[in-house]
C-alpha positions, 0 to 999 in steps of 0.5 A, a space after each residue: 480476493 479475500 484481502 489486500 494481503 492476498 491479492 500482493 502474494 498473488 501479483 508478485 513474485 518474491 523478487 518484485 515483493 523484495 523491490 517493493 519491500 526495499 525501494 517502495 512503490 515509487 521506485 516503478 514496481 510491476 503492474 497492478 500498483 501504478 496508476 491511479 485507476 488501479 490504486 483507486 480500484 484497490 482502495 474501494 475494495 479494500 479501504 477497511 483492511 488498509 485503514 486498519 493496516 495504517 492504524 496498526 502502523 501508528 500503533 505500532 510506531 507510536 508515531 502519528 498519522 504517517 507524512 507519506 499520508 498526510 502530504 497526500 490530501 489535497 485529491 482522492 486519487 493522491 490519498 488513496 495511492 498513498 494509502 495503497 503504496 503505504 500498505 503494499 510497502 508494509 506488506 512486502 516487508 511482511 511477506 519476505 
């Protein structure tokens, strides 16, 4: 897969990137975003991308690093879900 990006269009259907866009991947989105194992997997891959991504965000908000990260911290797995869920969140809004 060539980006994160790419891989969301490829898992999901309009109607699951919609859940994800307006409930968050909390909310229990369709596989691929739910276990630890698997956001981890997704974080190695494609850590420089989401990074990027988040930075864009705060360039974006003027905010700084999102709560939703920050609260996050205390274990790699935790951290790289958050990063992960923040990012497929954002690019859900993107692609509908």
């Amino acid at each position: 897969m060539s980006n994160f990006k790419q891989w969301m269009q490829d898992q999901y259907d309009r109607d699951e990137l919609k859940e994800i866009a307006e409930h968050g991947c909390a909310s229990g989105c369709a596989g691929g975003l739910i276990y630890y194992s698997e956001t981890s997997a997704i974080y190695d891959e494609y850590a420089d991308e989401l990074h990027e991504k988040v930075v864009e965000f705060m360039s974006m908000t003027g905010e700084g690093m999102p709560e939703y990260i920050t609260k996050n911290f205390d274990s790699a797995n935790t951290f790289k879900n958050a990063m992960v869920w923040l990012v497929a969140e954002i690019y859900a809004q993107e692609l509908i």
